[in-house]
N, CA, C and O atoms as CSV, one atom per row, in Angstrom:
chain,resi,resn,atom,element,x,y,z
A,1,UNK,N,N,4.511,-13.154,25.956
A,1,UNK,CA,C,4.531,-11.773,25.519
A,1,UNK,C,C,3.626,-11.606,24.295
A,1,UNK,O,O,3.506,-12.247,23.250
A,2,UNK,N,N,3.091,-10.626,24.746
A,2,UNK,CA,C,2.061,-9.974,22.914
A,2,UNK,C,C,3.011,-9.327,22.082
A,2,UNK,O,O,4.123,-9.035,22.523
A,3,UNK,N,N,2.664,-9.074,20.898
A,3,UNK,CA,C,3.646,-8.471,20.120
A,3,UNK,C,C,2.539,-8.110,18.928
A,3,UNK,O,O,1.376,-8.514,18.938
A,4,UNK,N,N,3.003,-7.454,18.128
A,4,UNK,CA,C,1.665,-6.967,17.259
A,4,UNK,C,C,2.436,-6.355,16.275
A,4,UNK,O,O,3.027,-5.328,16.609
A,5,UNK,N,N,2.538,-6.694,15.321
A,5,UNK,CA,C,2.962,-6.587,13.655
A,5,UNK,C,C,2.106,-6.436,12.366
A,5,UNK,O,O,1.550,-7.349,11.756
A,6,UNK,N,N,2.105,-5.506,12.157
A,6,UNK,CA,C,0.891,-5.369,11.113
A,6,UNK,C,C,1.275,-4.999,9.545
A,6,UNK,O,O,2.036,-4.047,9.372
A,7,UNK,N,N,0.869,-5.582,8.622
A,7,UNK,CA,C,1.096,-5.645,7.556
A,7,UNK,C,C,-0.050,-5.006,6.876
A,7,UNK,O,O,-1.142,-5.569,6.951
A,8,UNK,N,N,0.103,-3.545,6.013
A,8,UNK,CA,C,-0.689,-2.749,5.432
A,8,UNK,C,C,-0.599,-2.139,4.115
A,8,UNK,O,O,0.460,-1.961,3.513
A,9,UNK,N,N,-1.811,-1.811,3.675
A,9,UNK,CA,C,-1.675,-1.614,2.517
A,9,UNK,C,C,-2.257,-0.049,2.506
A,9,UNK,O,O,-3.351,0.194,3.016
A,10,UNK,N,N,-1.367,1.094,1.826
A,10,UNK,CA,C,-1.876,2.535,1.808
A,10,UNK,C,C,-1.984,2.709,0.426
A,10,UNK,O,O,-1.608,1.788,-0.299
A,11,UNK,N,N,-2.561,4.019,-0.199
A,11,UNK,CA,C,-2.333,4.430,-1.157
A,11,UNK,C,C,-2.314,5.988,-1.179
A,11,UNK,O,O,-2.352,6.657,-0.147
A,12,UNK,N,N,-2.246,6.566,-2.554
A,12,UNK,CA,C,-2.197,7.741,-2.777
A,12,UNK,C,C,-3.838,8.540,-2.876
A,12,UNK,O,O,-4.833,7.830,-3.019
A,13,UNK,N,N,-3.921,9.610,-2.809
A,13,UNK,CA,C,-5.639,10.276,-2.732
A,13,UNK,C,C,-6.174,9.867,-3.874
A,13,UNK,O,O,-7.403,9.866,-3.807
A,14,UNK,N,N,-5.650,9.436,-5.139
A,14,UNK,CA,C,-6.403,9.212,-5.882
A,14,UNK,C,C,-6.674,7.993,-6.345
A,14,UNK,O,O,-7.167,7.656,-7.422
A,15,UNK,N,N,-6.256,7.267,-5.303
A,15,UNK,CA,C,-6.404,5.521,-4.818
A,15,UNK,C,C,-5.843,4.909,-6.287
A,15,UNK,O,O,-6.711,4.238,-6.845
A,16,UNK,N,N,-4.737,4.987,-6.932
A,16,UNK,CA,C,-4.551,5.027,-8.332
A,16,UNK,C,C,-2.908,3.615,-8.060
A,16,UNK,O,O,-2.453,2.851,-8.912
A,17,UNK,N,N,-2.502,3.773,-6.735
A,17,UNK,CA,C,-1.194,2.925,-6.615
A,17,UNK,C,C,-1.214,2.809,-5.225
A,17,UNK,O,O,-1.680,3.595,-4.401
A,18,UNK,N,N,-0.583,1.600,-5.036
A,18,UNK,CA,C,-1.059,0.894,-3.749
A,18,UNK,C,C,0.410,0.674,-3.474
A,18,UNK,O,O,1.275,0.414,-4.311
A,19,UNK,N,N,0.546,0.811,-2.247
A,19,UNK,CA,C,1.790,0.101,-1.385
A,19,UNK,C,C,1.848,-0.537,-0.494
A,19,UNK,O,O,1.173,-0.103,0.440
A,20,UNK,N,N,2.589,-1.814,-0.223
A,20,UNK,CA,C,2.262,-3.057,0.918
A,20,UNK,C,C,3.586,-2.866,1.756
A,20,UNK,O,O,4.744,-2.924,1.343
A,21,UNK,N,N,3.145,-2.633,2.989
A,21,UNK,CA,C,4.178,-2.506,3.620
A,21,UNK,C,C,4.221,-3.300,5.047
A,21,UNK,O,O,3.290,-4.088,5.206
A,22,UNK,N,N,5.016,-3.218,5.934
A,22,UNK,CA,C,5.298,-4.135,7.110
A,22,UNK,C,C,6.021,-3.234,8.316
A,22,UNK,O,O,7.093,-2.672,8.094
A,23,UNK,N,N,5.074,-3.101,10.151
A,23,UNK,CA,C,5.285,-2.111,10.997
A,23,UNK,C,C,4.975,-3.043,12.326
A,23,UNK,O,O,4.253,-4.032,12.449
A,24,UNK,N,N,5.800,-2.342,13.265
A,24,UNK,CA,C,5.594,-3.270,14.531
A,24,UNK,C,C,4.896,-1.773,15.367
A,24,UNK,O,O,4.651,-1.871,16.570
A,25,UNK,N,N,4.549,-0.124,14.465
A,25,UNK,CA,C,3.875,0.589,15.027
A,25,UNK,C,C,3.073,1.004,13.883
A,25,UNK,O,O,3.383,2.049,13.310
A,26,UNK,N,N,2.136,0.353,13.502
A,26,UNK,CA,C,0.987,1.156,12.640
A,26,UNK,C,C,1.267,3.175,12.513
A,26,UNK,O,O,1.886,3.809,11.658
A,27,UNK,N,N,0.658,3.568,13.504
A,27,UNK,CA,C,0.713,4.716,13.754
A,27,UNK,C,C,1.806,5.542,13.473
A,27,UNK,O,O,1.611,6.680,13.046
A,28,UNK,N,N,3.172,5.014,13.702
A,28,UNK,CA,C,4.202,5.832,13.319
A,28,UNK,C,C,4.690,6.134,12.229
A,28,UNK,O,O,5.303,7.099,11.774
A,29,UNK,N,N,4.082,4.487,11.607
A,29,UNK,CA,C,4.570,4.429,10.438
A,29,UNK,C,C,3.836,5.361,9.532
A,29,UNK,O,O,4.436,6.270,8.958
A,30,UNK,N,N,2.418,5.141,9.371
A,30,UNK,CA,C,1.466,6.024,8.966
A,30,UNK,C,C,1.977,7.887,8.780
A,30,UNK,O,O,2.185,8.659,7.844
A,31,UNK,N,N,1.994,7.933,10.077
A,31,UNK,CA,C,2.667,9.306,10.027
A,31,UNK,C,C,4.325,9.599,9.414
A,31,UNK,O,O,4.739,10.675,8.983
A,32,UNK,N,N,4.967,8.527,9.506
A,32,UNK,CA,C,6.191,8.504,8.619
A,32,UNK,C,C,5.960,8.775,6.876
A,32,UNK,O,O,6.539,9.552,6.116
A,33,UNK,N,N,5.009,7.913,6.667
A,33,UNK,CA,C,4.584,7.792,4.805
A,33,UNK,C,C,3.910,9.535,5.126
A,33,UNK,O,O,4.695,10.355,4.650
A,34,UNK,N,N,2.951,10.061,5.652
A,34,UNK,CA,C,2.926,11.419,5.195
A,34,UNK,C,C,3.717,12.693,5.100
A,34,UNK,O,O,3.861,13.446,4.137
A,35,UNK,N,N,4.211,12.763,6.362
A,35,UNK,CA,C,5.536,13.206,6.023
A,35,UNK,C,C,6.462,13.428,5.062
A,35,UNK,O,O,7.040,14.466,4.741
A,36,UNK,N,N,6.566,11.736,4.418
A,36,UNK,CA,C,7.845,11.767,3.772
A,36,UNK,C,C,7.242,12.269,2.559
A,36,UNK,O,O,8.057,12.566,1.686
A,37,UNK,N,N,5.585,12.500,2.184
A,37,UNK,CA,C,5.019,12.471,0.944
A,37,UNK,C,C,5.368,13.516,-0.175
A,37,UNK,O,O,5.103,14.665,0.178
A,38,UNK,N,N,5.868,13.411,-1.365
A,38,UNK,CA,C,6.670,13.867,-2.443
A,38,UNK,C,C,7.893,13.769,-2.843
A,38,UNK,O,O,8.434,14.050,-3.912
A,39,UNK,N,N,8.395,13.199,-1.554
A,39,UNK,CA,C,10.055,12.616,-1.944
A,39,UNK,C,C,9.885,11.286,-2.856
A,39,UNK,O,O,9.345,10.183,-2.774
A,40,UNK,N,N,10.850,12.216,-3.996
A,40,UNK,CA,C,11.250,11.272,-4.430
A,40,UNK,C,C,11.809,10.081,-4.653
A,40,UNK,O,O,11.583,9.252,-5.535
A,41,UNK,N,N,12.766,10.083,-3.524
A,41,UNK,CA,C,14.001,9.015,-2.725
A,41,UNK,C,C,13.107,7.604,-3.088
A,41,UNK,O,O,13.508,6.652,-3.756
A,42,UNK,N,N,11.673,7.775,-2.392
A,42,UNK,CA,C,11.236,6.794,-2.023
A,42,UNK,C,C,9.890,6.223,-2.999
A,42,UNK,O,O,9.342,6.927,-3.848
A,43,UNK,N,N,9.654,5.365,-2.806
A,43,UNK,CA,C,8.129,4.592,-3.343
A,43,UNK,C,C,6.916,5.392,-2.651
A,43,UNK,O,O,6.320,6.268,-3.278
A,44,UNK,N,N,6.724,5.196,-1.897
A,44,UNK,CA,C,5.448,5.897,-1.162
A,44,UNK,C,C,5.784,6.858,-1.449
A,44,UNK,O,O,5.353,7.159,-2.562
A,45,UNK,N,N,6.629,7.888,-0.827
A,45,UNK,CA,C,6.967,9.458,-1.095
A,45,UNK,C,C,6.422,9.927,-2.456
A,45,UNK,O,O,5.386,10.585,-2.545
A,46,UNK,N,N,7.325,9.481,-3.731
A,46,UNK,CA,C,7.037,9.716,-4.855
A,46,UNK,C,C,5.597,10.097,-5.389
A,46,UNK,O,O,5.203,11.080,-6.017
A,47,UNK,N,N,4.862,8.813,-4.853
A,47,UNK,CA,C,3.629,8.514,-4.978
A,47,UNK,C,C,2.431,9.004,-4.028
A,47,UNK,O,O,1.285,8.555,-4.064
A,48,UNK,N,N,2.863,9.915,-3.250
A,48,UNK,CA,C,2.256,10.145,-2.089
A,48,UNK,C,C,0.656,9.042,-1.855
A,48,UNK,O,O,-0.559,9.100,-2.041
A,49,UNK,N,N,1.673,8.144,-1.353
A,49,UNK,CA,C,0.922,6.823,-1.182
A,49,UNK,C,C,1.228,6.997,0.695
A,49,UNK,O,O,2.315,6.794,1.237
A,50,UNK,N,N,-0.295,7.496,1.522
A,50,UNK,CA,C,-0.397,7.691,2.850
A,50,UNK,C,C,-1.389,7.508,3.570
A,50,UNK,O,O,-1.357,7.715,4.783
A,51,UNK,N,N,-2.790,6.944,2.717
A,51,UNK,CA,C,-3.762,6.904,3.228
A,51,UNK,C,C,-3.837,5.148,3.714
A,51,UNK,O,O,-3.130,4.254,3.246
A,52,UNK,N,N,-4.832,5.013,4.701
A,52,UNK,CA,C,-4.522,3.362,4.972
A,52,UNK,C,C,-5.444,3.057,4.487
A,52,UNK,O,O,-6.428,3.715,4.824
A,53,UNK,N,N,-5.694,1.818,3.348
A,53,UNK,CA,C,-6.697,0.939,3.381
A,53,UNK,C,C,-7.185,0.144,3.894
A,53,UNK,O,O,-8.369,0.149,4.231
A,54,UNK,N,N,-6.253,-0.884,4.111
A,54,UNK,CA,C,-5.968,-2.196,5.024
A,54,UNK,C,C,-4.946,-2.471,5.612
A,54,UNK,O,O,-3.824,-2.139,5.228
A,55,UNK,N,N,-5.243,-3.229,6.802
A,55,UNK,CA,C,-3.987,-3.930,7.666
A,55,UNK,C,C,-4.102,-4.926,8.280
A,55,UNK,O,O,-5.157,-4.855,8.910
A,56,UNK,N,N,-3.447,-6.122,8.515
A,56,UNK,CA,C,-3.642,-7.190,9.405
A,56,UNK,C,C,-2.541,-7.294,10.379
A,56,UNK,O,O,-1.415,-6.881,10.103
A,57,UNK,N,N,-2.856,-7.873,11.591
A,57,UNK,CA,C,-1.980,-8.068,12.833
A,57,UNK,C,C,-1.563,-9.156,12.596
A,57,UNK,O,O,-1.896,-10.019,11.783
A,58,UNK,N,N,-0.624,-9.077,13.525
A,58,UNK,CA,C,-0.053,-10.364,13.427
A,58,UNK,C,C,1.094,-10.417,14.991
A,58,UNK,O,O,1.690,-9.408,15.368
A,59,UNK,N,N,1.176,-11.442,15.535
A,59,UNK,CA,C,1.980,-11.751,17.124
A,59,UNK,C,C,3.331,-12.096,16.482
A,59,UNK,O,O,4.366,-12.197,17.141
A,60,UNK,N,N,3.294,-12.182,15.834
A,60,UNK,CA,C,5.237,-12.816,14.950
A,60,UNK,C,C,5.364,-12.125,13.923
A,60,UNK,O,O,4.707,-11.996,12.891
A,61,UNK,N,N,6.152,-11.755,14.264
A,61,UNK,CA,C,7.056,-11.434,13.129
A,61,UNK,C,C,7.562,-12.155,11.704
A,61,UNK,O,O,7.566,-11.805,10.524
A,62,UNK,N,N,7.842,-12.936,12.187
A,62,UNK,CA,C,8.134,-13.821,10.434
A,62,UNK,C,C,6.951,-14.412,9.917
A,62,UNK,O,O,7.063,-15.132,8.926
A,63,UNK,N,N,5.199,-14.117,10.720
A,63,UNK,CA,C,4.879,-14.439,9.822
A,63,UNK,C,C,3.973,-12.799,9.110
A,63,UNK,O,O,3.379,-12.734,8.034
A,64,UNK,N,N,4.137,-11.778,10.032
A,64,UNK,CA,C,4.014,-10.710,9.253
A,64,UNK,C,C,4.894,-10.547,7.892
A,64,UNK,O,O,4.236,-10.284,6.886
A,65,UNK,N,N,6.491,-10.688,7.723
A,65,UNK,CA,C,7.107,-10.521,6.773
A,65,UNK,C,C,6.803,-11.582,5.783
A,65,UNK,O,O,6.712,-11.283,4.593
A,66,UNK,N,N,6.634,-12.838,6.204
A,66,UNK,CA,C,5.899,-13.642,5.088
A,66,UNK,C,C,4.999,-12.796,4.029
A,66,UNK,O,O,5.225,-12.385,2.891
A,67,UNK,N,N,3.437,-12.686,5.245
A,67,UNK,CA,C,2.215,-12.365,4.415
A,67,UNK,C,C,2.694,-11.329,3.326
A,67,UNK,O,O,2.473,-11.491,2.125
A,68,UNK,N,N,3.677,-9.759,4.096
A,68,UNK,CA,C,3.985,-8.880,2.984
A,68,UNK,C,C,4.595,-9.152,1.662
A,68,UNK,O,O,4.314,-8.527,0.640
A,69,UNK,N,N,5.618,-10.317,1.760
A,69,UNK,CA,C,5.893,-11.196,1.033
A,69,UNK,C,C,5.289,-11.904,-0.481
A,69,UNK,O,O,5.648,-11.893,-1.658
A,70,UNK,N,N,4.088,-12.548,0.373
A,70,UNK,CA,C,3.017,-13.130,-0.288
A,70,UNK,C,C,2.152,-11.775,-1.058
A,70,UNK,O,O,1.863,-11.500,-2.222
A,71,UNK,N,N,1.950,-11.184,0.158
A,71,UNK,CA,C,1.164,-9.821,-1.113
A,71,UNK,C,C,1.940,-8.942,-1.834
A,71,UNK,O,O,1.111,-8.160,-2.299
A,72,UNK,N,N,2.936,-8.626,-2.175
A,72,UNK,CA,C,3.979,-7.889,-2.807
A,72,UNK,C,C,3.536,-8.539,-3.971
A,72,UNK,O,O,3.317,-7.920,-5.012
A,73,UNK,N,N,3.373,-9.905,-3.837
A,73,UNK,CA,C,3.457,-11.020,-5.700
A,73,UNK,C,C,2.174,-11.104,-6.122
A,73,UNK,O,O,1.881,-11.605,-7.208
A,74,UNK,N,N,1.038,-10.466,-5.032
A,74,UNK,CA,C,-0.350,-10.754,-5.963
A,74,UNK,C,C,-0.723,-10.176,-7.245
A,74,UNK,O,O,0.353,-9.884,-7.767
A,75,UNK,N,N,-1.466,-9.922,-7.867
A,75,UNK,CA,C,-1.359,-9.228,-9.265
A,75,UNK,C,C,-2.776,-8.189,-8.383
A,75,UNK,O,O,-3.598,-8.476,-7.512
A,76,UNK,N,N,-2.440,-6.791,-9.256
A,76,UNK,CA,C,-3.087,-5.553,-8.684
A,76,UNK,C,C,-4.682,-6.091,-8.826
A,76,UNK,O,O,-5.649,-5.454,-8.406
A,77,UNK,N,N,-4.731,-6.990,-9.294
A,77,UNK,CA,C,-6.437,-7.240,-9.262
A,77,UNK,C,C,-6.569,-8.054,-7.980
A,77,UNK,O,O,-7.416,-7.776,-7.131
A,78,UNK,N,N,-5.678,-9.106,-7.854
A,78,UNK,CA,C,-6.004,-9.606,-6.290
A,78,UNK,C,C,-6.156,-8.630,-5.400
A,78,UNK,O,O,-7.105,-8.561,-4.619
A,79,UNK,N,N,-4.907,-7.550,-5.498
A,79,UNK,CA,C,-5.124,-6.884,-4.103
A,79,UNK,C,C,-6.272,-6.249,-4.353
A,79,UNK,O,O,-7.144,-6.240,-3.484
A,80,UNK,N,N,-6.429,-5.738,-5.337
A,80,UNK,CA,C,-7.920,-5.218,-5.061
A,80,UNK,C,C,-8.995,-5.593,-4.635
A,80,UNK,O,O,-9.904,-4.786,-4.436
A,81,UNK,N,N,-9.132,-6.970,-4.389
A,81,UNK,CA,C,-10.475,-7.565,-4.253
A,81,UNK,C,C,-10.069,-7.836,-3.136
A,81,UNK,O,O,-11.002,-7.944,-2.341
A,82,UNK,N,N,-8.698,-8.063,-2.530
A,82,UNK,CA,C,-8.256,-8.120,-0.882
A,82,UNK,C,C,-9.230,-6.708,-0.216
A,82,UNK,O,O,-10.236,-6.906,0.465
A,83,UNK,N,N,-8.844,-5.653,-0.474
A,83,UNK,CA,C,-8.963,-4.526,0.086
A,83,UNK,C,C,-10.337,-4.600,-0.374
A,83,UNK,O,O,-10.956,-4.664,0.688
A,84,UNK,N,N,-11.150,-4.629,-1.267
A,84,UNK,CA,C,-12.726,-4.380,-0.979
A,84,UNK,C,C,-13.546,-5.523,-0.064
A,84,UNK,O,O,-14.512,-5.466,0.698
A,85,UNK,N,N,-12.914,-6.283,-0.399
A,85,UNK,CA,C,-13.757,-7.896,0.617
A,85,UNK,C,C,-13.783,-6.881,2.324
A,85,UNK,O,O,-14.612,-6.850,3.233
A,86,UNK,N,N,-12.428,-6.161,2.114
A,86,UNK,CA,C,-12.504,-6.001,3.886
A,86,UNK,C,C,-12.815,-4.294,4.172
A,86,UNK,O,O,-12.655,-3.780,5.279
A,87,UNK,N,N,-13.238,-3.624,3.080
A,87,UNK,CA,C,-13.095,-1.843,3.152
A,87,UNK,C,C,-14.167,-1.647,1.702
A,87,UNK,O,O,-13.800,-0.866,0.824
A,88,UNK,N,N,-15.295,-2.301,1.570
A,88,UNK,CA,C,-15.572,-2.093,0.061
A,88,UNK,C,C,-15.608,-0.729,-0.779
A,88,UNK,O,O,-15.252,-0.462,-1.926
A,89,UNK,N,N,-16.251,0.119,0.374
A,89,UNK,CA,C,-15.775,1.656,-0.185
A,89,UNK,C,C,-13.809,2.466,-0.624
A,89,UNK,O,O,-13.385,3.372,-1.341
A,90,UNK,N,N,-13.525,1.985,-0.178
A,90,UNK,CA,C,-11.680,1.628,-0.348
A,90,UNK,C,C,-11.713,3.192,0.524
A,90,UNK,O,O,-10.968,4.101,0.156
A,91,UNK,N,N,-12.920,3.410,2.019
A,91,UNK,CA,C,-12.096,4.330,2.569
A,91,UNK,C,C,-11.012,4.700,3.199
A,91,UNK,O,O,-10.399,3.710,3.597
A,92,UNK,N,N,-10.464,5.768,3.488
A,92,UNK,CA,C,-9.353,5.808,3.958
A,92,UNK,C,C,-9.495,5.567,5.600
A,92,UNK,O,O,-10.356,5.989,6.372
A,93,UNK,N,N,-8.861,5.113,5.733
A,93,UNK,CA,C,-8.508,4.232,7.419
A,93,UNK,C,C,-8.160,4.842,8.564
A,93,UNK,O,O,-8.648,4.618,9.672
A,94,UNK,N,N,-7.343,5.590,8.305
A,94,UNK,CA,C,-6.349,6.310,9.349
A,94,UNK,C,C,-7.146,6.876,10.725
A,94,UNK,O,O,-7.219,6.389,11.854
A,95,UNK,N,N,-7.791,8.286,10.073
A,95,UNK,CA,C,-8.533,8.462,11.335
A,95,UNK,C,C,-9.445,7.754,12.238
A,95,UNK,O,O,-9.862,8.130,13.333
A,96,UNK,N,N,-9.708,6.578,11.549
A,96,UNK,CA,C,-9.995,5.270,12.727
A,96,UNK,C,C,-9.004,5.087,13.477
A,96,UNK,O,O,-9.398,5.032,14.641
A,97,UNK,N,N,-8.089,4.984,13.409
A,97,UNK,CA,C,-7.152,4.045,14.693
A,97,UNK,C,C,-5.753,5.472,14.943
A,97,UNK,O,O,-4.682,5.018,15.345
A,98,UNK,N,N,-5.802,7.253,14.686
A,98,UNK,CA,C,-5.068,7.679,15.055
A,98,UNK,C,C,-6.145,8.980,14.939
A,98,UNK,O,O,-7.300,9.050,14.518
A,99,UNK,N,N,-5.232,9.956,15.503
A,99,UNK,CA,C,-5.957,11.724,15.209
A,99,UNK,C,C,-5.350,11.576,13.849
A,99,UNK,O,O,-4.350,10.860,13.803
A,100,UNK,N,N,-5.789,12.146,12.675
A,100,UNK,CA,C,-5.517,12.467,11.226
A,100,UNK,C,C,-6.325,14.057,10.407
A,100,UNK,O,O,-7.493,14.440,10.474
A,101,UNK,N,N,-5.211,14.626,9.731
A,101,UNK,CA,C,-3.746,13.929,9.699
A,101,UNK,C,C,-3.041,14.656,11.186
A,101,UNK,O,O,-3.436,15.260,12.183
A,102,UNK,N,N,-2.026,14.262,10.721
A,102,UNK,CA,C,-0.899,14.807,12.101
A,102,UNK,C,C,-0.794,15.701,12.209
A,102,UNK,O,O,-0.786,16.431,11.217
A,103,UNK,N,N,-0.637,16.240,13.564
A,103,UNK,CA,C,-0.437,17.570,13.171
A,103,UNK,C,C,1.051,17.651,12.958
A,103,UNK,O,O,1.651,16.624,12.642
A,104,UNK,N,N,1.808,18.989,13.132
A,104,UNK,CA,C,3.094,19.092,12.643
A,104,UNK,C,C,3.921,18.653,13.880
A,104,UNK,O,O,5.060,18.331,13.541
A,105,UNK,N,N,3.743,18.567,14.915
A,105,UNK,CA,C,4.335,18.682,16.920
A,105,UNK,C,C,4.629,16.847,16.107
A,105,UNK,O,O,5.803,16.556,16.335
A,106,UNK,N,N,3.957,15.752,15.353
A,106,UNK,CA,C,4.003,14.665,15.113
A,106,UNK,C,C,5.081,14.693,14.284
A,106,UNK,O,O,5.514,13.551,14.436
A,107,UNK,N,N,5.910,15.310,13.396
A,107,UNK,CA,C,6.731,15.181,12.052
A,107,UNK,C,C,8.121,14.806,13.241
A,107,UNK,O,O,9.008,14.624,12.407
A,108,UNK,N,N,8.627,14.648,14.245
A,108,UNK,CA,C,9.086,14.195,14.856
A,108,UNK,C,C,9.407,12.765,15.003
A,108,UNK,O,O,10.502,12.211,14.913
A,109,UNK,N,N,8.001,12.173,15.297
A,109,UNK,CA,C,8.203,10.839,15.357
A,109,UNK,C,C,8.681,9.891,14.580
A,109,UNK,O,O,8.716,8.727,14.977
């Protein structure tokens, strides 16, 4: 069986705070963080942290939750040089791999 787990990193429009997170649907999730954007409840929300920078796949699961793991502890200068090695412009991602943004028929998912 394939399986596909991806571990990503979004931020807010003014690329100012970064969030590392962990999805077995890219896409939903994506559209979940905009959505939820200004709630407070949450980290992303707060921060309206929704745009994608980076993401890696992964076929397992434990070792997707690892890597997020491992990058949660880097210091904000590693990740930064993570995300330019692979995006050097630090554009936003999304409308590569979905329609963006969602429309509203999506606040569902």
């Amino acid at each position: 069986m394939n399986y596909n787990f991806f571990v990503y990193i979004i931020t807010n429009p003014a690329k100012t705070v970064l969030y590392i997170g962990m999805t077995n649907d890219l896409e939903r999730r994506l559209i979940e963080h905009y959505w939820n954007k200004g709630n407070p409840g949450t980290f992303a929300g707060k921060y309206y942290c929704y745009n994608l920078l980076y993401e890696e796949r992964y076929q397992y699961v434990n070792d997707a939750i690892d890597r997020e793991k491992e990058l949660k502890k880097w210091s904000r200068k590693k990740k930064d040089k993570l995300i330019a090695d692979a995006n050097p412009d630090w554009d936003f991602l999304n409308s590569q791999i979905m329609e963006w943004p969602p429309s509203p028929i999506t606040k569902k998912a």
